[in-house]
C-alpha positions as CSV (number, residue, x, y, z in Angstrom):
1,X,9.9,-9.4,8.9
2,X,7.5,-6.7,10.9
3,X,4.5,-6.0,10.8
4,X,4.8,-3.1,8.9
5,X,7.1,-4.9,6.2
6,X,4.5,-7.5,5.8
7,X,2.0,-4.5,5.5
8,X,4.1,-2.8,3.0
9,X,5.2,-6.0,1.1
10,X,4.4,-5.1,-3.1
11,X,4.7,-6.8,-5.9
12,X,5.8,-5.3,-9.4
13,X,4.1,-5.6,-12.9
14,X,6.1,-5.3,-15.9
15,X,4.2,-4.3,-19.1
16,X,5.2,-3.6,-22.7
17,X,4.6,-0.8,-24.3
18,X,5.4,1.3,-27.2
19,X,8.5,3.3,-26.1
20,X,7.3,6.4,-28.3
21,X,4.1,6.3,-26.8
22,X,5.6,6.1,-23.3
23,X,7.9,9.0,-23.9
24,X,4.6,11.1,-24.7
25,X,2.7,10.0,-22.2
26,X,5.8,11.0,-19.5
27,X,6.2,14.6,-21.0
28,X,2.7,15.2,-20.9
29,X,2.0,13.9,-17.1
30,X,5.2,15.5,-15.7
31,X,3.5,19.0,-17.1
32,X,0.4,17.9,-14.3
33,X,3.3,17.4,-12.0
34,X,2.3,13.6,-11.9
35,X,4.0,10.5,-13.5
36,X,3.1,7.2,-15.2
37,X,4.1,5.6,-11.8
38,X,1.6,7.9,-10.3
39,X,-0.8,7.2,-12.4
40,X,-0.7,3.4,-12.6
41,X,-0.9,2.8,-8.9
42,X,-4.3,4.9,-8.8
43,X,-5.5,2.6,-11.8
44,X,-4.6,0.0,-10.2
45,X,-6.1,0.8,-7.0
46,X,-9.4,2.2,-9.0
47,X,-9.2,-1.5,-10.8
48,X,-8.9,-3.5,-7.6
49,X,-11.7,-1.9,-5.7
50,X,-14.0,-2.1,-8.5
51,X,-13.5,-6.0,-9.1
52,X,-12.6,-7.2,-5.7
53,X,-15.7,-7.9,-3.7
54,X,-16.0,-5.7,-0.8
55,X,-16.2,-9.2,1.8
56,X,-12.9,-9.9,0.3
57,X,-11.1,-6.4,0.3
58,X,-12.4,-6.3,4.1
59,X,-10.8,-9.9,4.5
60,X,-7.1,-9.0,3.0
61,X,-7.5,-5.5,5.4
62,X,-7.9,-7.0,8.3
63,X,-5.3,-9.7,7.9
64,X,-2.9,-6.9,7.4
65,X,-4.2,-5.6,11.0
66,X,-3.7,-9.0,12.3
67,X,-0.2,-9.8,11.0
């Protein structure tokens, strides 16, 4: 695997919701020209960086560089 594989390398979340709900929730962000997929990463990334200590988010950063 390469470097930038390794870099690249994601796991996926599976989550139940209500399929109604979803449906909504599609229509309405494809009007903003965004999607739930869209949306989820930046949550995700918003979650991360507020939980994960700085020391350690520096640590996983640079041993992507390092790979």
């Amino acid at each position: 695997m390469t470097k930038e594989e390794l870099k690249l390398e994601s796991k996926n979340i599976t989550i139940g919701f209500d399929a109604a709900k979803l449906d909504a929730l599609e229509f309405v962000l494809r009007k903003q020209r965004s999607s739930v997929q869209r949306r989820m990463e930046e949550v995700l990334q918003q979650l991360y960086e507020s939980e994960v200590p700085e020391a350690v988010r520096e640590y996983v950063d640079l041993s992507l560089i390092h790979i």
